[in-house]
N, C-alpha and C positions, 0 to 999 in steps of 0.2 A: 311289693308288699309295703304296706304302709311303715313306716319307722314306729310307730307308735302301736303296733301290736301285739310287739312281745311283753314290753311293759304293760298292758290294761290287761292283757294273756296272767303275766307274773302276779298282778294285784290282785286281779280273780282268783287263782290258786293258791294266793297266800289267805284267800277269805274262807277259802272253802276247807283249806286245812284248820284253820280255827272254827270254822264250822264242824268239819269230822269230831275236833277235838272234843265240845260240846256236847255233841250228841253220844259222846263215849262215857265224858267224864266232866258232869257240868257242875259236880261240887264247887269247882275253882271257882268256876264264871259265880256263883250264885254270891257265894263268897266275898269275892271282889266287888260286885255287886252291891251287897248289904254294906258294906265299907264306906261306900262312894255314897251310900242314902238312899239306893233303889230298891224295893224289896220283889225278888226274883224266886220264885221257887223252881226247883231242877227242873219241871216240866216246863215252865218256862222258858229256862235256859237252852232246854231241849228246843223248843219249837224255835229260837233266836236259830241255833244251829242247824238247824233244816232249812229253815229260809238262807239263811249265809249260805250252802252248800246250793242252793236252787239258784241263787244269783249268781254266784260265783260260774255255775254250768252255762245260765244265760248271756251269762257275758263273754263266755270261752265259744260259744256255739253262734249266738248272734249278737255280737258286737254291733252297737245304736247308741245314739243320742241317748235314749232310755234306761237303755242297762248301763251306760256310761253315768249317768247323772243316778244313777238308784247305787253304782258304784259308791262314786263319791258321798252322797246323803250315810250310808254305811260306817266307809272309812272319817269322816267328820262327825259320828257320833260318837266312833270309839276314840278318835282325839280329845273328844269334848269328854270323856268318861272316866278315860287317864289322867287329862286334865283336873277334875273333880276329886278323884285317887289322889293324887301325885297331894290338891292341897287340904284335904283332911285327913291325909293320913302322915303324908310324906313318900318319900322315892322307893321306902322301903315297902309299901305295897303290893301285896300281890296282882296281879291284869286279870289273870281268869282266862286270857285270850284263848291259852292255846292246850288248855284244860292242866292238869297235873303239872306237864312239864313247861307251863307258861311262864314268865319272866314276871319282873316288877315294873311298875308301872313309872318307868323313869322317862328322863327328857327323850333321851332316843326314841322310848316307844311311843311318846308322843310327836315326834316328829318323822319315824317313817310312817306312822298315821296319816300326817300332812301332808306329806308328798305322796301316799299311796292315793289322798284324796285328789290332789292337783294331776295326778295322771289321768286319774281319770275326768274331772273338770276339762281335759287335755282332750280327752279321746271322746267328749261330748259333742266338744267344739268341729272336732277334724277326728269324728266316726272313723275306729279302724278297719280291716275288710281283709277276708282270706281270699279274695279275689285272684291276688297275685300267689299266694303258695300252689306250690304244685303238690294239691292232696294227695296225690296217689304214686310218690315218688323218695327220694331221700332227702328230699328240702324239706317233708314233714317230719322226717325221723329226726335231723339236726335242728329244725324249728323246737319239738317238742322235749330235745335231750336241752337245749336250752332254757326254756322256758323250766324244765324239772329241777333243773341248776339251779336255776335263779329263784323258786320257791322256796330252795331247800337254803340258799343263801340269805333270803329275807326273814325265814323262820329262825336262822342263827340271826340274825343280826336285831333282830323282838326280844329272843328270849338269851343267848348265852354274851352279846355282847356288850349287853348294859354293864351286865357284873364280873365281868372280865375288866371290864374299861373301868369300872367301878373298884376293885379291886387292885388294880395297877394303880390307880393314882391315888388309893391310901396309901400303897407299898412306898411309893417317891416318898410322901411326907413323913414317915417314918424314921 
């Protein structure tokens, strides 16, 4: 297996969970949105979250140079989005990412942005490939309980650990 599948696996599934989220509850997204300067209306948002949820699937199902680099183009939008948030508003920003229960739009979430994007710039370069998993075995069931791991660790680490972290280091100044 490629080394580099679980991670462009994990980015995809964290896009698609912001995708779900969207298309559930695109108040956030529209919101955060209008903040940043862009004007979105929830039908909008909605169609944002279908297409995030259709890449996300293409890039889980056939991983390529193209769903690798339409990855990246993705995740470098919403760095560059946060980024915009982060300086007309400030940290205190909502993201919209991940609908209702999204996070602010702090450095963190602009930086596993950046690295969500460099994974896959990553897996552009050096395509990963299920070639090597044995689909039809328990190397998919521990591929796939990790990869669910590591979605559900990415979506904590977007939305509750900015203000956790954020929250600790008023508490020291105190």
């Amino acid at each position: 297996m490629n080394a580099l599948l679980p991670a462009f696996v994990t980015a995809a599934g964290v896009l698609a969970l912001g995708g779900v989220a969207k298309l559930t509850s695109p108040s956030a997204a529209t919101g955060a949105l209008a903040i940043a300067g862009l004007r979105a209306r929830p039908v909008d948002v909605r169609i944002l979250g279908a297409g995030e949820v259709a890449l996300a699937a293409a890039c889980a199902v056939w991983p390529s140079t193209v769903t690798a680099l339409a990855l990246a183009v993705a995740y470098a939008a919403f760095a560059a989005v946060v980024a915009l948030l982060r300086r007309r508003s400030g940290s205190a920003a909502p993201c919209g990412c991940f609908g209702d229960e999204g996070g602010t739009a702090s450095r963190w979430h602009l930086w596993f942005n950046v690295a969500a994007a460099a994974v896959a710039v990553a897996a552009a370069v050096a395509p990963p490939s299920w070639d090597a998993v044995d689909l039809g075995g328990i190397e998919l069931v521990a591929f796939a309980a990790g990869v669910l791991a590591s979605v559900y660790l990415a979506y904590v680490a977007f939305t509750v650990l900015p203000d956790a972290w954020g929250s600790r280091a008023e508490g020291s100044r105190a």
